[in-house]
KEKE-3310 file (N, C-alpha, C; in steps of 0.2 Angstrom, whole numbers, plus 5000, padded with zeros to 4 digits):
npx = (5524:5523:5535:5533:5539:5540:5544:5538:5544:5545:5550:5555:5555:5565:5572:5584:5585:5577:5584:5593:5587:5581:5578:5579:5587:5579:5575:5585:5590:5593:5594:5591:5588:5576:5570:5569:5561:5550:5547:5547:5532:5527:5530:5524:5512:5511:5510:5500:5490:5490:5486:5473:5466:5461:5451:5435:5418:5400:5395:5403:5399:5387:5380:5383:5376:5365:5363:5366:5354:5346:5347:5344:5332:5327:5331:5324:5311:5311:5312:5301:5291:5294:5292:5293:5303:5315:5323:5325:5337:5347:5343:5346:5360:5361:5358:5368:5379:5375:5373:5388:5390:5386:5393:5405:5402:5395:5409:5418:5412:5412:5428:5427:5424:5415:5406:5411:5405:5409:5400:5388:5395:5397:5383:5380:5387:5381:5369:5367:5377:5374:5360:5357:5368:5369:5378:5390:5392:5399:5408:5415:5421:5429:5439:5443:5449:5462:5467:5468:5479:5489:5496:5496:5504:5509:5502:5494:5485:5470:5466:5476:5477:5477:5466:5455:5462:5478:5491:5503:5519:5522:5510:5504:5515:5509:5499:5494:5487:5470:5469:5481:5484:5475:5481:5491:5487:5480:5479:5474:5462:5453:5446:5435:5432:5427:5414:5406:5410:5402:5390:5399:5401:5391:5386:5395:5393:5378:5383:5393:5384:5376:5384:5394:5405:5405:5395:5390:5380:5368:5354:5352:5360:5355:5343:5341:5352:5340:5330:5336:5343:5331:5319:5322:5324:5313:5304:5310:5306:5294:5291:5296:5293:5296:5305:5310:5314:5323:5336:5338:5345:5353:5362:5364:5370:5381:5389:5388:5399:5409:5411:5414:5426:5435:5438:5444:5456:5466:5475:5482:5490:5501:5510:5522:5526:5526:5535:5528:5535:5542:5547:5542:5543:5525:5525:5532:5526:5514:5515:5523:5515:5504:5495:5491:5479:5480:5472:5460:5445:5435:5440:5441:5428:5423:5430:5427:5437:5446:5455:5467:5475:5486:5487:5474:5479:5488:5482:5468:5457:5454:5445:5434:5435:5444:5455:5461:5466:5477:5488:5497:5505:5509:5515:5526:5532:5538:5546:5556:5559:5564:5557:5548:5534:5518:5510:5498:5492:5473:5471:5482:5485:5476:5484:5497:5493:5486:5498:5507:5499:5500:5512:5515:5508:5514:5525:5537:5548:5549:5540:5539:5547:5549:5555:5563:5562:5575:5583:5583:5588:5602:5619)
npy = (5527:5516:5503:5489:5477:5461:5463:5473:5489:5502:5511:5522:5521:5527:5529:5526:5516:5507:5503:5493:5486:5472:5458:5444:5429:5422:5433:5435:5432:5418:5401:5392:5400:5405:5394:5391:5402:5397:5386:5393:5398:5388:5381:5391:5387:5374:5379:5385:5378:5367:5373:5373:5385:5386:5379:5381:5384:5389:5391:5401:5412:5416:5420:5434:5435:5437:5445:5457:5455:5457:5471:5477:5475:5485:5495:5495:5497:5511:5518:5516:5521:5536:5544:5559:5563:5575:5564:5555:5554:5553:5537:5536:5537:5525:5517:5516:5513:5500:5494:5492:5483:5472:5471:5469:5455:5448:5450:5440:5428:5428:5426:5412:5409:5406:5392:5378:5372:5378:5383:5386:5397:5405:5408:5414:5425:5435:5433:5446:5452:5458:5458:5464:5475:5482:5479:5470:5454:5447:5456:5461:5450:5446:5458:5460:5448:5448:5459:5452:5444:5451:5459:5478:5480:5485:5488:5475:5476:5480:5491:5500:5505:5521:5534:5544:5548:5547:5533:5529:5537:5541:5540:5552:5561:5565:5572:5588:5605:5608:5597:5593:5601:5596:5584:5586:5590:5579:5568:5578:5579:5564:5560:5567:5566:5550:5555:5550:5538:5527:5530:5527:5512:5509:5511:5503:5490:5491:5493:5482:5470:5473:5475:5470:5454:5443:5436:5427:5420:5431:5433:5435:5440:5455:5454:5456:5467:5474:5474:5479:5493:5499:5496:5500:5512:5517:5512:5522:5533:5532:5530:5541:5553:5564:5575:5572:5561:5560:5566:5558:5546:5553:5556:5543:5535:5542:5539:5527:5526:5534:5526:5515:5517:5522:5508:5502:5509:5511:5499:5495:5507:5518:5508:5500:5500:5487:5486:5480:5467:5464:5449:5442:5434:5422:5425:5435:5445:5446:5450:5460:5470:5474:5480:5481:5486:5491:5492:5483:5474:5482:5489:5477:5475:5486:5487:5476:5465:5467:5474:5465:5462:5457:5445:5443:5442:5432:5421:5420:5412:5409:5410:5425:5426:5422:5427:5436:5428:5419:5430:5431:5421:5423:5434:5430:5422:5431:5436:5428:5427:5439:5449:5462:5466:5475:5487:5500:5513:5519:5530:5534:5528:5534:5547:5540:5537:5548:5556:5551:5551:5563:5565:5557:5565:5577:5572:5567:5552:5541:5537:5527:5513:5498:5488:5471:5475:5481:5473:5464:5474:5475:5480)
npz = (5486:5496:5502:5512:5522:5529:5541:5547:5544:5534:5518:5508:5491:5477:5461:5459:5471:5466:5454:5462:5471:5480:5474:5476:5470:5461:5451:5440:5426:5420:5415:5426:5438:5433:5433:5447:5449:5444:5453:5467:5466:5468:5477:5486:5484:5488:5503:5505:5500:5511:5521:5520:5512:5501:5496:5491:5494:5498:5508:5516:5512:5513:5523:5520:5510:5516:5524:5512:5506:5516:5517:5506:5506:5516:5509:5500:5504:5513:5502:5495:5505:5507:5497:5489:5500:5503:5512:5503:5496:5504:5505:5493:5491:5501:5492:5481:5489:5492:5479:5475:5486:5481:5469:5473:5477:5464:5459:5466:5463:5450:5447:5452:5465:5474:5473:5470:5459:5443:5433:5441:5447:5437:5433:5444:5446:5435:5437:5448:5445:5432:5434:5447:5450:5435:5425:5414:5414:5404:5398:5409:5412:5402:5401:5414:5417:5406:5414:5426:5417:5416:5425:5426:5414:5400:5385:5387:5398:5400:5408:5410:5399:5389:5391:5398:5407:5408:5411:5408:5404:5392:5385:5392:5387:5376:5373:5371:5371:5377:5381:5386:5395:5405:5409:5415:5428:5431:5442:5452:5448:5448:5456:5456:5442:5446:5449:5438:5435:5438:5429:5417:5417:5416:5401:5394:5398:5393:5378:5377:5379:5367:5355:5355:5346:5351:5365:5377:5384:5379:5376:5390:5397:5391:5396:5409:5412:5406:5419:5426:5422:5417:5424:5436:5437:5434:5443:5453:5449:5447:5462:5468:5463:5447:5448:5462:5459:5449:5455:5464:5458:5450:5461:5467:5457:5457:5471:5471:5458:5464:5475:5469:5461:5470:5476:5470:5464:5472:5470:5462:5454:5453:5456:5449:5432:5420:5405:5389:5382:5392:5400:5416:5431:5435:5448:5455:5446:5449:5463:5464:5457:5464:5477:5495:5507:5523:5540:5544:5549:5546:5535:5528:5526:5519:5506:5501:5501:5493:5498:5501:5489:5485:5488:5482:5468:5468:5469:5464:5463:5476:5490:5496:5508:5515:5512:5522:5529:5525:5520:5530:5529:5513:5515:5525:5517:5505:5511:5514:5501:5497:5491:5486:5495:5496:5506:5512:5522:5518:5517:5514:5504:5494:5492:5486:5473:5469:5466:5459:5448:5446:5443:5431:5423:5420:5415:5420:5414:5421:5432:5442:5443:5440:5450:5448:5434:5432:5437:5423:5414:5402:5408)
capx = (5523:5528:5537:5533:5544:5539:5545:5532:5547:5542:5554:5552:5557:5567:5575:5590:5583:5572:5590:5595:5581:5585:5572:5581:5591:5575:5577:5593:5587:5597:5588:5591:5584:5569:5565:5567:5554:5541:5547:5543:5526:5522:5531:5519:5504:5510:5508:5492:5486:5492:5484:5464:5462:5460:5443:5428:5412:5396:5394:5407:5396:5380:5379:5385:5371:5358:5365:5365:5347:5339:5349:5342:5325:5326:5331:5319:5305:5312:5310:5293:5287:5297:5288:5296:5303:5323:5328:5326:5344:5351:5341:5350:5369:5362:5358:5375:5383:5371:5377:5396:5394:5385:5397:5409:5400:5396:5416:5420:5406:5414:5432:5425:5427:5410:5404:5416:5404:5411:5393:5385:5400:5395:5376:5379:5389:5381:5363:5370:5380:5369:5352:5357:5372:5370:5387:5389:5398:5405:5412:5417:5427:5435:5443:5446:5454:5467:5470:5473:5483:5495:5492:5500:5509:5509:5498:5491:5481:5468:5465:5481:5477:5475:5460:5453:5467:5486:5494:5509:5522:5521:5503:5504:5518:5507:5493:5492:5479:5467:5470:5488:5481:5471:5485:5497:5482:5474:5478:5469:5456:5451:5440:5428:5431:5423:5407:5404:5410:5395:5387:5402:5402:5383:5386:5399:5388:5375:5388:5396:5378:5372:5390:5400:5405:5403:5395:5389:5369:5367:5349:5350:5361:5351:5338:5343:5352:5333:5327:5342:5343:5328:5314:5324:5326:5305:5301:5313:5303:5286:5291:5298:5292:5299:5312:5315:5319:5328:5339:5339:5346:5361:5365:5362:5376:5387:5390:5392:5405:5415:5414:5418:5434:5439:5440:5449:5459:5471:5477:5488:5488:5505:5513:5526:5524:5530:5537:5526:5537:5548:5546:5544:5539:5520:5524:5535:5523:5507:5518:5527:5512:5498:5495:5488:5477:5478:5465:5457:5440:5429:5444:5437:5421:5421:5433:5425:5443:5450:5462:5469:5476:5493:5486:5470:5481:5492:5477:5461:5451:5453:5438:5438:5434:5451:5462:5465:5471:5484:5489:5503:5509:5512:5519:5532:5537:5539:5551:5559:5561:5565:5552:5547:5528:5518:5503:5498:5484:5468:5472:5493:5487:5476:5488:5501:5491:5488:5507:5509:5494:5502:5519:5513:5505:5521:5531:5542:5548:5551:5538:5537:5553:5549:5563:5563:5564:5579:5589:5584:5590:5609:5622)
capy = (5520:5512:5495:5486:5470:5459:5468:5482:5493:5507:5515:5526:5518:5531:5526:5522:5510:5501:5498:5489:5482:5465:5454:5438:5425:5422:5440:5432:5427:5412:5396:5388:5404:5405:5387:5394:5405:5391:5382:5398:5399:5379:5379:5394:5385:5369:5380:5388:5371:5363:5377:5370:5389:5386:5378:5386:5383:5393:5391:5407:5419:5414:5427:5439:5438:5437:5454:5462:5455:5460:5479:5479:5474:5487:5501:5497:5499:5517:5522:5516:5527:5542:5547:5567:5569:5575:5560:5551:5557:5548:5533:5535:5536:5520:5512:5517:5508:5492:5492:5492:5478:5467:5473:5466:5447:5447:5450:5434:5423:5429:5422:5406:5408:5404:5388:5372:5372:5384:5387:5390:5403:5412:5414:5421:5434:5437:5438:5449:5460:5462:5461:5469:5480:5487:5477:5465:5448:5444:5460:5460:5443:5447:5464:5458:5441:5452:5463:5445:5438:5453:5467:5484:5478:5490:5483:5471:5474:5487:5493:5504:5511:5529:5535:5552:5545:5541:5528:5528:5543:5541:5542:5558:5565:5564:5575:5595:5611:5608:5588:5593:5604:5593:5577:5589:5589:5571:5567:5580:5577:5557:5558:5572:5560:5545:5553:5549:5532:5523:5529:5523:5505:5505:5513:5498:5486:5489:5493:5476:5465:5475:5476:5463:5450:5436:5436:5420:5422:5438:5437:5433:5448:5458:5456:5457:5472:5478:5474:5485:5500:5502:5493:5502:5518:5518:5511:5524:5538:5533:5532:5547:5560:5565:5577:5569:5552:5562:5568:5552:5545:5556:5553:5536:5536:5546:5535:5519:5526:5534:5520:5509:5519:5520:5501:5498:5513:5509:5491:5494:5514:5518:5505:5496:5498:5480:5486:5475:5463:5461:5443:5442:5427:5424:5425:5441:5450:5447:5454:5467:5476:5475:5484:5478:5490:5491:5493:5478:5470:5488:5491:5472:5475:5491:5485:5467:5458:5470:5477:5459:5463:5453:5437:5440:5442:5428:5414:5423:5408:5408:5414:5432:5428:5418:5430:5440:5422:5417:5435:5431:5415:5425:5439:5430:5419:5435:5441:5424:5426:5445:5449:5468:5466:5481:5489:5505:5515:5520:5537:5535:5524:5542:5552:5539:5537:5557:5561:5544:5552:5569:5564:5554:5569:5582:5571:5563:5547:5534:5539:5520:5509:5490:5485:5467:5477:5484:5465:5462:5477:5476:5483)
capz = (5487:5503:5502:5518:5524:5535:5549:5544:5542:5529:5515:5502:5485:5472:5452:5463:5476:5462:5451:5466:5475:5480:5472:5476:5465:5455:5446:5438:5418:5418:5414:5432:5441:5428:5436:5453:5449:5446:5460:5472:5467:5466:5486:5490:5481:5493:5510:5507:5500:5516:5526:5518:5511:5494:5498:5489:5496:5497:5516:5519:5508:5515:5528:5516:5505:5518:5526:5508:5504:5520:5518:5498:5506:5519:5507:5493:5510:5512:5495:5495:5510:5508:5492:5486:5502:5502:5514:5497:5492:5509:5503:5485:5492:5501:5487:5479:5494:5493:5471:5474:5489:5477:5464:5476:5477:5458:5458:5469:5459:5442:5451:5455:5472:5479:5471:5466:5450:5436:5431:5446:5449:5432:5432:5451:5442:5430:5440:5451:5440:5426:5436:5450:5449:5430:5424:5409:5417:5398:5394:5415:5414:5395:5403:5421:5414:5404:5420:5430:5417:5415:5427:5426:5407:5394:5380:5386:5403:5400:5415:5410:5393:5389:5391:5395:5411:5404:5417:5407:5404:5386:5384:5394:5383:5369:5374:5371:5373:5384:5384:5389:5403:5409:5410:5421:5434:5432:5449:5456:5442:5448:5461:5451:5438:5447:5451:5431:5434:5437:5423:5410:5416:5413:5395:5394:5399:5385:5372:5375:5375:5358:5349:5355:5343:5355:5369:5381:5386:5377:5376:5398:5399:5390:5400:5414:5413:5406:5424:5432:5421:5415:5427:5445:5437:5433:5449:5457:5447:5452:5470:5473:5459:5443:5448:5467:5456:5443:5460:5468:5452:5450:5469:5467:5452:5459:5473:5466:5456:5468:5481:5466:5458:5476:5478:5464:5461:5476:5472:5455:5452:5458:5458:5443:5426:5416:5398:5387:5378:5395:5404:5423:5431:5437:5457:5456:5442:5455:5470:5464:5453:5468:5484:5500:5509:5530:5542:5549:5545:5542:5526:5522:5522:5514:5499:5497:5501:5487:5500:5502:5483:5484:5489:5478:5464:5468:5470:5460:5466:5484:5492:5499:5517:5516:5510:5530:5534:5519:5520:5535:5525:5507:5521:5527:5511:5501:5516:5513:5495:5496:5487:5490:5497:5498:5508:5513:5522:5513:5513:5511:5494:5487:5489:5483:5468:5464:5466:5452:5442:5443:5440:5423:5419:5420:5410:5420:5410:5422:5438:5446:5440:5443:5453:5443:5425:5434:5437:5417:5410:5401:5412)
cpx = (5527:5527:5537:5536:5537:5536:5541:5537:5544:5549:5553:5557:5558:5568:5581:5591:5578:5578:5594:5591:5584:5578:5572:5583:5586:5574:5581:5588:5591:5592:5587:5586:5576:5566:5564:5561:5547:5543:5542:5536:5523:5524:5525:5512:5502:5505:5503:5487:5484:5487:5474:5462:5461:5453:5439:5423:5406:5393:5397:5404:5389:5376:5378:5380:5364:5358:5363:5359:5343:5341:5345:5334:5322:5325:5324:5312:5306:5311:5303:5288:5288:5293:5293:5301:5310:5328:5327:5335:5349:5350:5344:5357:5369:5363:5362:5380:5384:5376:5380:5395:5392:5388:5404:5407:5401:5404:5419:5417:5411:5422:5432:5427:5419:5407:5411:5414:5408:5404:5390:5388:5395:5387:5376:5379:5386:5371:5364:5374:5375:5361:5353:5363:5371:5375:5385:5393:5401:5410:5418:5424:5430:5440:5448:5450:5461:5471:5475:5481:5492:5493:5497:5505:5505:5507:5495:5486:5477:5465:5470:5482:5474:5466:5459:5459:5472:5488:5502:5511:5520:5514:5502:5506:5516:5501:5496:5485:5477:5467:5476:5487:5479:5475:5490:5493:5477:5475:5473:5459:5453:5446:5433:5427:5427:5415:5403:5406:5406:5392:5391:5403:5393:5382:5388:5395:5384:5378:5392:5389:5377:5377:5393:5400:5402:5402:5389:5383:5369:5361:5345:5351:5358:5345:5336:5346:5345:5331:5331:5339:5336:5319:5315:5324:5316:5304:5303:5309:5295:5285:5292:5296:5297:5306:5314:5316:5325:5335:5342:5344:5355:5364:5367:5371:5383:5393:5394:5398:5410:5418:5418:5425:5438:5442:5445:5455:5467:5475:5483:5490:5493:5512:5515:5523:5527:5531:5533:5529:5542:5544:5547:5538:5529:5521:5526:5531:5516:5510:5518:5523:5505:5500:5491:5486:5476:5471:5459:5448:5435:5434:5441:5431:5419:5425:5432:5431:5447:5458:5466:5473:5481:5491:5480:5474:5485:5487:5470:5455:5446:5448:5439:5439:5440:5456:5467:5468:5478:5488:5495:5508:5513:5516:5526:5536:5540:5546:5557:5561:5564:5562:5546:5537:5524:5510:5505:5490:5479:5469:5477:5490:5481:5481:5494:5497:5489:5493:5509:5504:5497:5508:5519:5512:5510:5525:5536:5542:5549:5547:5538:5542:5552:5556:5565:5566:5573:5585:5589:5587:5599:5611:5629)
cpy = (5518:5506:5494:5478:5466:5461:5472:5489:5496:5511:5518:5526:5526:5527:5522:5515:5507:5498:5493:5484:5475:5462:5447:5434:5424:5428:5438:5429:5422:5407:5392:5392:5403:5398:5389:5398:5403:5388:5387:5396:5393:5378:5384:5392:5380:5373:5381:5383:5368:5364:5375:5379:5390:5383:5381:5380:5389:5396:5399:5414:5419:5421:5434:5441:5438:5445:5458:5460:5458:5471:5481:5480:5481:5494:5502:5498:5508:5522:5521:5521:5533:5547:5552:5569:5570:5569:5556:5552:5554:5539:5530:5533:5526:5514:5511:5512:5501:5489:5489:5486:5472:5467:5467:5455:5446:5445:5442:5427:5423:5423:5416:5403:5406:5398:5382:5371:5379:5389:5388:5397:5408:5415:5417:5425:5436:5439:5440:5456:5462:5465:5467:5477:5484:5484:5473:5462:5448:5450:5461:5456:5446:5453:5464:5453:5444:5457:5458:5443:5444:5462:5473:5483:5481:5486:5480:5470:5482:5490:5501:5511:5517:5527:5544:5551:5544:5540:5528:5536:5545:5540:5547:5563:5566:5570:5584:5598:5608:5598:5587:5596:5599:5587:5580:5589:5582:5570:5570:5581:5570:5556:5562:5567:5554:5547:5551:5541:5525:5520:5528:5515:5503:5506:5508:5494:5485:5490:5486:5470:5468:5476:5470:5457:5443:5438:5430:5423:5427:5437:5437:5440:5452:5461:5458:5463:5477:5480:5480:5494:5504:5502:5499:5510:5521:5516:5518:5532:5539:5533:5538:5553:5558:5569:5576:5561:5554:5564:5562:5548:5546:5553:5545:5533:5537:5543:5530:5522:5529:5528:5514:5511:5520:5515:5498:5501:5509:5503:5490:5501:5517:5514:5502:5497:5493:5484:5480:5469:5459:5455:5443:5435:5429:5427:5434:5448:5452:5452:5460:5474:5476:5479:5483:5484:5490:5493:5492:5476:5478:5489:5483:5471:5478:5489:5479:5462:5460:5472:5471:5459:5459:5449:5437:5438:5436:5420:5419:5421:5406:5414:5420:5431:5423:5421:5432:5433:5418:5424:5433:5426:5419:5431:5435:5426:5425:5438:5437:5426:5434:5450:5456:5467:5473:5484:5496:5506:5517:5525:5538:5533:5529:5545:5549:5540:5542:5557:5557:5549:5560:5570:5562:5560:5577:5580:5569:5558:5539:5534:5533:5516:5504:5488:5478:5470:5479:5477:5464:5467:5477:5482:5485)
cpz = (5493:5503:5508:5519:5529:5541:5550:5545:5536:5524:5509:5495:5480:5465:5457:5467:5472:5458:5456:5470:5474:5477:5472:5471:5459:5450:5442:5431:5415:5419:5422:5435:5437:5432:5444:5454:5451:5452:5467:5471:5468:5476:5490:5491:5486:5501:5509:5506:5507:5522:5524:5516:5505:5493:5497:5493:5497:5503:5518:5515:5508:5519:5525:5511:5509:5522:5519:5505:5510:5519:5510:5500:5512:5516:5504:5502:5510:5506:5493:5499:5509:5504:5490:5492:5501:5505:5509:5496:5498:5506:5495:5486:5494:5498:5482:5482:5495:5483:5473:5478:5486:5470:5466:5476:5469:5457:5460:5466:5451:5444:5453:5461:5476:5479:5469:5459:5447:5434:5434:5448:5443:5430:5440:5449:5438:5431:5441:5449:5438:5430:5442:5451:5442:5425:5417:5411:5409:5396:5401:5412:5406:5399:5409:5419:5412:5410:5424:5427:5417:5418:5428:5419:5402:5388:5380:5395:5402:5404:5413:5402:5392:5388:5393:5405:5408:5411:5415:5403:5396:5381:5386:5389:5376:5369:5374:5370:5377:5387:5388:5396:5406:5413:5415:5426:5433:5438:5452:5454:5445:5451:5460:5449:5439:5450:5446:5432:5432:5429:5417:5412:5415:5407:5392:5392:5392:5379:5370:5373:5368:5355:5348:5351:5346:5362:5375:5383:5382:5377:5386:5398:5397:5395:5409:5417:5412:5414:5429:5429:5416:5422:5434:5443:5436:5439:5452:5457:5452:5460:5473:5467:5453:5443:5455:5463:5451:5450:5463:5464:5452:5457:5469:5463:5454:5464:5474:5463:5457:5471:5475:5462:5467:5480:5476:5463:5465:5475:5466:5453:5455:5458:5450:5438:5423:5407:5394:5384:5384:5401:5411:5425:5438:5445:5459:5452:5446:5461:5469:5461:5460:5474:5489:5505:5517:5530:5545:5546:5546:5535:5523:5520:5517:5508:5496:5497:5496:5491:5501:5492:5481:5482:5483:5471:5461:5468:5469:5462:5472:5487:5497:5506:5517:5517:5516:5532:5531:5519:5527:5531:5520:5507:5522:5519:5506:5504:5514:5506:5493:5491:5488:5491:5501:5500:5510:5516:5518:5511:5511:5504:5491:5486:5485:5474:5464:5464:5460:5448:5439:5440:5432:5419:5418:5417:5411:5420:5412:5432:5443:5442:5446:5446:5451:5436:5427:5432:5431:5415:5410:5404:5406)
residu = (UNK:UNK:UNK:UNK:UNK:UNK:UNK:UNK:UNK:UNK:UNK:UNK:UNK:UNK:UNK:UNK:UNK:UNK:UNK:UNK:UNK:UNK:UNK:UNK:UNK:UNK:UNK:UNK:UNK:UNK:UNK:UNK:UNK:UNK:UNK:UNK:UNK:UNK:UNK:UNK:UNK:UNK:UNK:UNK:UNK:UNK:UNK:UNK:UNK:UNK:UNK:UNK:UNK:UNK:UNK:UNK:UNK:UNK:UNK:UNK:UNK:UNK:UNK:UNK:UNK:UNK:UNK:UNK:UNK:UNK:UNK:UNK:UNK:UNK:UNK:UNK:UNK:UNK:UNK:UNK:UNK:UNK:UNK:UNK:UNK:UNK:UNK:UNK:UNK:UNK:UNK:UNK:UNK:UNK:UNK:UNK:UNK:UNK:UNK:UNK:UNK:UNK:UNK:UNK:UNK:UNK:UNK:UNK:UNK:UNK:UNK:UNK:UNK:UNK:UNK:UNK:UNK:UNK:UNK:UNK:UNK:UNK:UNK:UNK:UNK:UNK:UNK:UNK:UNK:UNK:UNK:UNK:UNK:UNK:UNK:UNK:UNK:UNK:UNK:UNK:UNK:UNK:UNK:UNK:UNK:UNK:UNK:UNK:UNK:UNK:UNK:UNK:UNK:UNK:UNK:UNK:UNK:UNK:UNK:UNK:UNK:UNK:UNK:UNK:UNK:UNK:UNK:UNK:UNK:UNK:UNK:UNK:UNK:UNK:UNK:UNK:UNK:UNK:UNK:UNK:UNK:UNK:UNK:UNK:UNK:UNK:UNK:UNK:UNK:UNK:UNK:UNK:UNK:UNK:UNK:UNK:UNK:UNK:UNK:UNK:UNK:UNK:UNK:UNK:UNK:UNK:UNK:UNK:UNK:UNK:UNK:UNK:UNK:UNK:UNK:UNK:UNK:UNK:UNK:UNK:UNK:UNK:UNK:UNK:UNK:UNK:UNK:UNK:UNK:UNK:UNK:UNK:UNK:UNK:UNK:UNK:UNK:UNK:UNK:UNK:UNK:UNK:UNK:UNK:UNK:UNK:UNK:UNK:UNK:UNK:UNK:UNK:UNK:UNK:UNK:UNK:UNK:UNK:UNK:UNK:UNK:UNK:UNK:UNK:UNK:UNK:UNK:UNK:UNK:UNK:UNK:UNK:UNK:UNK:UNK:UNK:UNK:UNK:UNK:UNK:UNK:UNK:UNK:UNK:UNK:UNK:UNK:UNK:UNK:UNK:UNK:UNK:UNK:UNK:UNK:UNK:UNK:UNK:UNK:UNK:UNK:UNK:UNK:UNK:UNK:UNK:UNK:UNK:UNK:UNK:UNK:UNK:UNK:UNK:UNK:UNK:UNK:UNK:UNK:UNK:UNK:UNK:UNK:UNK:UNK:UNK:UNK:UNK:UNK:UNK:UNK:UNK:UNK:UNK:UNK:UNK:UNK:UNK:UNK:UNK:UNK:UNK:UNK:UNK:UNK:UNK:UNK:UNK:UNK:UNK:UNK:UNK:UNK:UNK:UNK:UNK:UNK:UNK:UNK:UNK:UNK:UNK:UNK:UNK:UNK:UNK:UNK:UNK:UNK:UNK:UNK:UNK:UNK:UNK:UNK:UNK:UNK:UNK:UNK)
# end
């Protein structure tokens, strides 16, 4: 993981350079410092206020959906004429690429970052997801909510719970036979892994509308996801043949679910684990567990504002095409506040995240030590 300053100086964090990490006065568990805490974030909340980028409106995403409506309108024209022939299967990855960037609006619609309504925010996401991407917004926002409110924390963000993945040592050290093999190579395992992606968040999806105790529209989302995964995959068939749509399909799938574990993978995956029960305040818990990905505005298109991670995490609301501009301000006060702020390139933050995935999976007990848990721990 590389801790970048200010300065854009670069240094490579050990167990010993996390037990010392300066994290400024606000580290400190005393009831003064604890106030200093909130103060921090209510002075950063002032600048960015000051700066008018807290401002939703629907105007900055306008462009954005009429580029990703004429390119939806373009593709589905291709898949109409092409019939059986093989450039279908370019035509599919397309429409893997077209998903995830309305994967990425949905995302910003669910966040209430496009609308100043609330409810104009949630049926965006929620056509958009469900109808167009494949997604369930209710089962979405229940799971991203918990990510928001406690990200990289043990228990309670599940993003990070075991799964056919352990994020944490002690989910690893748990695993034998072929499940133990397999956890000493996850890293190199994750990007196979996400060609299935796709299809466990569509599995998701209808498992959350038809089981889920409580679920807000249900007979919308429903239907809606009908018109996705059931209406797109029959069109797709009668367009292009039985086994070039069955081809198209998989392609199709495969895609999506790389481009979309590769969006998200890089942004927490790697970086600090928080002990469940231990308290850090909000400004230091958003910084210290995200990752900011260089690049310039093709890493923003391609990630949807995801590589903007710090700042999204720090203000959830603020609309994505804002984030490259607050990103100097939450840059320099973190420098001010010694507040370890951390970016990386797109391919420096794979490989960090395989060598964290393999590490987990080998056994050793403390692969990413939060430099914060470090100031509370009895000396």
């Amino acid at each position: 993981m590389t801790i970048t300053s200010s300065t854009g100086t670069a240094a490579e964090p050990t167990a010993e350079r996390a037990d010392t990490a300066a994290v400024g006065a606000s580290a400190q568990p005393d009831g003064s410092a604890r106030q200093h805490q909130v103060n921090d974030f209510f002075e950063l909340n002032r600048r960015v206020k000051e700066a008018g980028l807290l401002e939703r409106g629907a105007k900055s995403y306008i462009p954005r959906a009429i580029v990703l409506t004429l390119a939806f309108a373009g593709a589905g024209t291709l898949l109409a004429l092409l019939g059986s022939s093989p450039w279908q299967l370019l035509v599919a990855a397309l429409f893997g690429v077209l998903f995830t960037q309305a994967a990425f609006l949905s995302h910003d619609a669910a966040h209430q970052q496009v609308f100043a309504n609330g409810r104009r925010n949630e049926w965006l996401a929620r056509l958009v997801g469900n109808g167009v991407v494949g997604l369930s917004y209710a089962w979405w926002a229940k799971k991203h909510g918990k990510h928001h409110a406690n990200p990289n924390t043990i228990g309670k963000d599940g993003d990070i719970e075991p799964g056919i993945i352990a994020f944490v040592p002690d989910d690893a050290q748990q695993r034998n036979g072929l499940a133990g093999w397999f956890v000493r190579r996850q890293g190199w395992m994750l990007f196979p892994l996400l060609l299935f992606f796709g299809l466990s968040l569509h599995v998701h999806a209808i498992d959350a509308v038809a089981r889920a105790k409580k679920v807000k529209q249900r007979k919308a989302e429903a239907a809606l996801l009908a018109v996705r995964l059931i209406a797109f995959p029959a069109l797709v068939i009668w367009a292009a043949g039985l086994w070039m749509g069955l081809g198209f399909l998989a392609v199709q799938l495969a895609v999506f679910g790389v481009y979309m574990g590769a969006s998200f993978a890089p942004n927490h995956k790697g970086m600090p684990i928080i002990p469940k029960d231990t308290k850090v305040d909000f400004l230091q818990r958003q910084v210290l567990t995200s990752r900011n990905i260089r690049g310039g505005r093709l890493i923003d298109w391609g990630m949807g504002g995801l590589n903007f991670q710090v700042e999204h995490h720090i203000f959830p609301r603020m609309p994505s095409p804002n984030l490259h501009k607050v990103k100097p301000i939450v840059e320099e006060f973190c420098a001010e506040r010694e507040i370890p702020y951390t970016e990386a390139g797109l391919v420096e933050s794979y490989v960090i995240v395989t060598r964290y995935l393999n590490r987990v999976g080998l056994g050793y007990s403390d692969p990413m030590e939060c430099p914060i848990i470090a100031q509370y721990r009895p000396r």
